[in-house]
C-alpha positions as CSV (number, residue, x, y, z in Angstrom):
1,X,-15.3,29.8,-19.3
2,X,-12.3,27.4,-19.6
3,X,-11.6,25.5,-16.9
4,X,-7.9,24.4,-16.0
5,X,-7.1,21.3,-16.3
6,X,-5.7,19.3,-13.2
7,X,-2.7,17.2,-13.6
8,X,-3.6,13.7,-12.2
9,X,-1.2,10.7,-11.9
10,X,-2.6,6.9,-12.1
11,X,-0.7,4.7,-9.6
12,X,-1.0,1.5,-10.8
13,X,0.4,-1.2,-8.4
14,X,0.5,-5.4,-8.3
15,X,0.6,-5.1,-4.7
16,X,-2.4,-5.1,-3.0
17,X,-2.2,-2.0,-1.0
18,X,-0.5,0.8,-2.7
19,X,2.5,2.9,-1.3
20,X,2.0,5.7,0.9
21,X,6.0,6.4,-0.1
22,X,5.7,7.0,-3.9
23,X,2.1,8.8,-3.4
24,X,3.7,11.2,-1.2
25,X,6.5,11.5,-3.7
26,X,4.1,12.1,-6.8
27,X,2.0,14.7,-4.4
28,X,5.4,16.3,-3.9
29,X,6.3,16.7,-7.1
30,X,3.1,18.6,-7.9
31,X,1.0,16.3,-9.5
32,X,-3.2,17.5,-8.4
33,X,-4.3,14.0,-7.7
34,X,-2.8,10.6,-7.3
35,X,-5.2,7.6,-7.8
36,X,-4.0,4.5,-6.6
37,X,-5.2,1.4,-7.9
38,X,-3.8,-2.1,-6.3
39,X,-4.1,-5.5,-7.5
40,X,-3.2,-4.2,-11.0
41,X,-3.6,-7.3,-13.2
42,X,-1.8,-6.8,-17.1
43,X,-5.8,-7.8,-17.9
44,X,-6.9,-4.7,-15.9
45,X,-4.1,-2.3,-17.1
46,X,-5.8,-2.9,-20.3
47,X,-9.2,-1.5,-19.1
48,X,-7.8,1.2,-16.5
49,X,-5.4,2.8,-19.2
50,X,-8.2,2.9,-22.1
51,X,-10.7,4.9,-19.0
52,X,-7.7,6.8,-18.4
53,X,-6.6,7.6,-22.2
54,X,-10.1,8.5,-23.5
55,X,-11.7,10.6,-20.9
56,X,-9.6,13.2,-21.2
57,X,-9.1,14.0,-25.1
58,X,-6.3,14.3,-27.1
59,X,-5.6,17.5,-26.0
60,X,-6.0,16.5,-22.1
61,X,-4.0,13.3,-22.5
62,X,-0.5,15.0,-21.6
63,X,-2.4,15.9,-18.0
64,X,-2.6,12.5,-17.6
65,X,0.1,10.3,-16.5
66,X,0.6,6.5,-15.1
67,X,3.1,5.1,-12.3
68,X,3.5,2.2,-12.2
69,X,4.8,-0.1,-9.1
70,X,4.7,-3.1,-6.7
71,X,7.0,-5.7,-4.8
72,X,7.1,-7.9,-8.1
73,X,9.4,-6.3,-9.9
74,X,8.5,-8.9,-13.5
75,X,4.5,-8.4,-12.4
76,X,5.2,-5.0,-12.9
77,X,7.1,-4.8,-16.1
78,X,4.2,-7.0,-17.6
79,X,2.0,-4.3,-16.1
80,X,3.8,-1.5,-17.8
81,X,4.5,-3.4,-21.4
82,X,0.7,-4.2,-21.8
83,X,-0.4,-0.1,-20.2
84,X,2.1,1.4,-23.2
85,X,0.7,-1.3,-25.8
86,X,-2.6,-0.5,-24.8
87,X,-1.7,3.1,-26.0
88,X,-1.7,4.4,-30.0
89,X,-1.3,8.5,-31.2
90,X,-2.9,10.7,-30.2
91,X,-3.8,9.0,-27.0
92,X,-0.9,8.2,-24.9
93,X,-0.2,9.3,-21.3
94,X,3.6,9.1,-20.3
95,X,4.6,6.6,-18.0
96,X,7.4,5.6,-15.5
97,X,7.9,2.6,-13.7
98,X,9.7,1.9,-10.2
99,X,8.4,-1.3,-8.4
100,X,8.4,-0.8,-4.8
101,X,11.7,2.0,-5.6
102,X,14.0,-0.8,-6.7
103,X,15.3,0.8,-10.4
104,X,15.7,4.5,-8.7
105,X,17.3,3.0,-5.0
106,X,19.6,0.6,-7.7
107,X,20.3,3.8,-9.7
108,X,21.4,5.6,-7.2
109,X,23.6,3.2,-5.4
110,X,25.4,2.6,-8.6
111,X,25.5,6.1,-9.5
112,X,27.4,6.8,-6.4
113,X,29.7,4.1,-6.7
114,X,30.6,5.0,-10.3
115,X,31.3,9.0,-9.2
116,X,33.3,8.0,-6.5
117,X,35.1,5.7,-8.6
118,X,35.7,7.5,-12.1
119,X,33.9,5.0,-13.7
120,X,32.6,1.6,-12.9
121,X,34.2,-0.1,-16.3
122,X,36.9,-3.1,-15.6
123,X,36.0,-2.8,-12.1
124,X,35.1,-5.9,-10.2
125,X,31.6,-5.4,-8.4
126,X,30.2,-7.9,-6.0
127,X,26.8,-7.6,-4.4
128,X,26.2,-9.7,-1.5
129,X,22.5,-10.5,-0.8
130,X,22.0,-9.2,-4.4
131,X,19.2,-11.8,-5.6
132,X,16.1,-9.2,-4.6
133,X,14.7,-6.6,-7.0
134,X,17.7,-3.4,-5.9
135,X,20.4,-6.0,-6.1
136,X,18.8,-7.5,-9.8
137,X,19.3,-4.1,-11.2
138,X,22.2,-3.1,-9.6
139,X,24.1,-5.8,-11.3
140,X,22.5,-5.1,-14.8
141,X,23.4,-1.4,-14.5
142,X,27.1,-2.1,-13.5
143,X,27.3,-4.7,-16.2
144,X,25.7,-1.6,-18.4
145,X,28.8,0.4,-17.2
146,X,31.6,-1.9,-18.2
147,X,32.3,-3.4,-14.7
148,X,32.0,-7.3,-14.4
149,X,29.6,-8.5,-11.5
150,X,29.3,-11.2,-9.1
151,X,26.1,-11.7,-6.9
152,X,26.1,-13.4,-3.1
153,X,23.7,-15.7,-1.9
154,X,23.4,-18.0,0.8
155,X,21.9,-20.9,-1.8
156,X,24.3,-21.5,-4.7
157,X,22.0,-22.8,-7.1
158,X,19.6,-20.1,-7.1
159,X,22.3,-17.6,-7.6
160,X,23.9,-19.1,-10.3
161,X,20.9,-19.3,-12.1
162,X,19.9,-15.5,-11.7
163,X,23.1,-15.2,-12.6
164,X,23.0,-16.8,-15.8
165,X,19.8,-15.0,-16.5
166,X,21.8,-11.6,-15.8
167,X,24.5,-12.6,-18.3
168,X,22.4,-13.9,-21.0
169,X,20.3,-10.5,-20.5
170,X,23.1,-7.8,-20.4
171,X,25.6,-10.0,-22.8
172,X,27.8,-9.0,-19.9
173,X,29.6,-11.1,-17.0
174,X,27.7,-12.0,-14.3
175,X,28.3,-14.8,-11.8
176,X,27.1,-16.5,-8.8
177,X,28.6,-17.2,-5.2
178,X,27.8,-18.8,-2.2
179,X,28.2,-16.2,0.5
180,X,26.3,-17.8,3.9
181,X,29.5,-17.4,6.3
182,X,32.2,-15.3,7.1
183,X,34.7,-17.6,5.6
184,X,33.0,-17.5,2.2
185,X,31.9,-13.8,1.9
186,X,36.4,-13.2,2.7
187,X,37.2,-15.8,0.0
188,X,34.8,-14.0,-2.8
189,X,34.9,-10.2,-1.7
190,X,38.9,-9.9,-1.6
191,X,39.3,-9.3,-5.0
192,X,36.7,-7.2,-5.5
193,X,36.7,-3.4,-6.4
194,X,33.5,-2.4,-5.3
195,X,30.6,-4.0,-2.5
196,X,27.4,-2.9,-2.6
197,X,24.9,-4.7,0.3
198,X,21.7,-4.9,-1.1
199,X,20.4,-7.6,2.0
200,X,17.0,-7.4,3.8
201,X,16.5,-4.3,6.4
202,X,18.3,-4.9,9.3
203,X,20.5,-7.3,8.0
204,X,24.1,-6.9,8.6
205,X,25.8,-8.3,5.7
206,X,29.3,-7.1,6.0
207,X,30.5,-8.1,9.4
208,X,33.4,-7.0,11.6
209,X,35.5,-9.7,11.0
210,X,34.5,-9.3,7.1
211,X,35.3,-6.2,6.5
212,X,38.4,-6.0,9.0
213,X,39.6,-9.1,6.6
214,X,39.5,-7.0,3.3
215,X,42.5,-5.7,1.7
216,X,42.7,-1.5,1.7
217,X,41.5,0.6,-1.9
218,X,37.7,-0.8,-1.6
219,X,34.4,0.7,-2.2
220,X,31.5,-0.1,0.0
221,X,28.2,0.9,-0.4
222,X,25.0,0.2,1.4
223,X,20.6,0.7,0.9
224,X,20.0,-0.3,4.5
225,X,19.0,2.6,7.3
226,X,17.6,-0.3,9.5
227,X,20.0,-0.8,12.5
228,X,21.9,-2.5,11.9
229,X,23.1,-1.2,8.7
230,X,24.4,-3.5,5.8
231,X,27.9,-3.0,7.1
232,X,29.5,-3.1,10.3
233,X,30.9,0.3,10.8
234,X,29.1,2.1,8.4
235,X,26.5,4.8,9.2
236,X,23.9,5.8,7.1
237,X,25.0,9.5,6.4
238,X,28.5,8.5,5.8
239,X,29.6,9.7,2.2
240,X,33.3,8.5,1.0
241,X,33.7,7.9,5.1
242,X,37.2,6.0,6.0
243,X,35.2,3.4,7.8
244,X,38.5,0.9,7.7
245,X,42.1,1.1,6.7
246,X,41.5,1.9,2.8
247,X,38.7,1.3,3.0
248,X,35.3,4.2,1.8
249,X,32.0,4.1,3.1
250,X,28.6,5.0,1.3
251,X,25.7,5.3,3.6
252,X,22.2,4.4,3.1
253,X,20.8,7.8,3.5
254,X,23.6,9.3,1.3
255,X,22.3,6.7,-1.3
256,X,18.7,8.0,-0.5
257,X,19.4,11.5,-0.9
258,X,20.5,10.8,-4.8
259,X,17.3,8.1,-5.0
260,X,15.1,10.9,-4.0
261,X,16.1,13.3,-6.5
262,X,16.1,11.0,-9.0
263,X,12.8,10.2,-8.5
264,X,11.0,13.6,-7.9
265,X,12.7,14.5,-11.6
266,X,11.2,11.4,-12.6
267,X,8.0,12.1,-11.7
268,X,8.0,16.4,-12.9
269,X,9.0,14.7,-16.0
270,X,6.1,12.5,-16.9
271,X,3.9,15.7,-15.2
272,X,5.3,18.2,-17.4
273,X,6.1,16.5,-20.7
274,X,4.6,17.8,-23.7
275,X,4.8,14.8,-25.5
276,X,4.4,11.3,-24.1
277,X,7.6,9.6,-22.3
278,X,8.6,6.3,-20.6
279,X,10.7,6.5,-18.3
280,X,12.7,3.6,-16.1
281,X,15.9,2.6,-15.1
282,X,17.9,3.8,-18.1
283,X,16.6,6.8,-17.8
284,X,16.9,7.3,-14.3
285,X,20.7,6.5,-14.8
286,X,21.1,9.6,-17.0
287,X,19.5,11.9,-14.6
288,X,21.8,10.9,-11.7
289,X,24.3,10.8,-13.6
290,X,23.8,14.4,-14.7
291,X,22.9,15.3,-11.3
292,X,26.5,14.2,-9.7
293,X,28.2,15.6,-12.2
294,X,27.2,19.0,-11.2
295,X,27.1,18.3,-7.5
């Protein structure tokens, strides 16, 4: 009698309790089982994968697969380089990574900004509130695409040395600005071609007076759904929406549409693959990519 093998997914998280969000999302893409395991140490990855990896067989590895998440987006990079190290042919397991939905939110929001643009290169991008995990790879993807960057912060210093990071990392331009008051966001976001509002939930970023101060042909673009929204005006289901003189709208939810679909391919992929894959930001670039181009 054979029996069928099950197709199970091994959430492996640095946060302490794992997310209901991407278990539903791995359920939804048809995976059998999803086992979550929190508190995932790079000294633990080593001993879950090798369980994981060995139980199953050669043969049963590709109905194995890992996902790999949490709030710290560098915890969990450590987490996935020492899971695929642990690996060797013919046991490997394929492998994405999205801490906390960070690379496929970023993805999208970028993706959306480059369709609606033509292309993101020689554009000017600024990302206000842009020193958390989504704003981080925002800027590295648009850097990716040709566009030069600038990231907001209220505290200079800090953002100028992410900054640097960002530059010495891409071998692109990325810089910092202080962006705690009106006056100050005006100054830096005039010249830009694109703003994308990465800030906390429920954190307006863009005011009224901000965005009533900015010169017409703009992009804006926003992750936030929390009332209020990231900026003043914009509502979350607005797509290429006038929401000033010259000035476009991306909403939130018109981001998370993309982000979703992105991430349920994602996730069929690692199910499905026939031989072992690792998939990330990069990779989740191309497939919205491809997906807007046919949309």
């Amino acid at each position: 009698m054979v029996t069928e093998r099950k197709h199970l997914l091994y959430f492996l998280t640095t946060d302490s309790h794992p997310s209901p969000f991407d278990i539903n999302m791995a359920y939804d893409a048809g995976f059998h089982a999803v086992i979550p395991y929190g508190d995932v140490t790079e000294e633990l990855a080593v001993l879950l994968v090798q369980d994981i990896i060995f139980s199953r067989g050669p043969k049963g590895a590709k109905f194995s697969a890992l996902f790999i998440g949490g709030n710290d987006m560098e915890a969990a990079e450590r987490v996935r380089h020492t899971a695929v190290k642990s690996m060797f042919p013919p046991f490997q397991v394929s492998t994405m990574i999205d801490p906390k939905g960070s690379y496929t939110t970023a993805v999208a929001l970028v993706a959306k900004a480059e369709k609606a643009l033509g292309g993101l290169h020689g554009k000017l991008v600024a990302i206000p509130g842009g020193t958390g995990p989504v704003g981080t790879v925002a800027a590295t993807l648009c850097v990716k695409l040709g566009a030069e960057v600038f990231i907001g912060s209220r505290q200079l210093s800090g953002v100028e040395r992410l900054a640097q990071q960002l530059s010495a990392q891409t071998g692109g331009s990325v810089k910092g600005a202080a962006m705690a008051t009106d006056e100050e966001k005006i100054s830096h976001l005039r010249g830009a071609d694109v703003i994308l509002t990465t800030g906390k939930a429920g954190v307006q970023m863009i005011s009224e007076a901000v965005l009533k101060a900015l010169p017409p042909g703009k992009l804006v673009a926003d992750v936030n759904a929390v009332p209020p929204t990231g900026i003043y005006g914009l509502s979350p289901h607005d797509d290429l929406k006038e929401i000033a003189p010259g000035i476009k709208g991306i909403g939130a939810l018109a981001v998370g549409v993309l982000k979703y679909d992105v991430e349920i391919e994602m996730l069929e992929t690692i199910r499905t693959s026939e031989k072992c894959v690792v998939l990330d930001q990069n990779q989740a670039l191309e497939i919205a990519q491809r997906r807007l181009s046919v949309r």
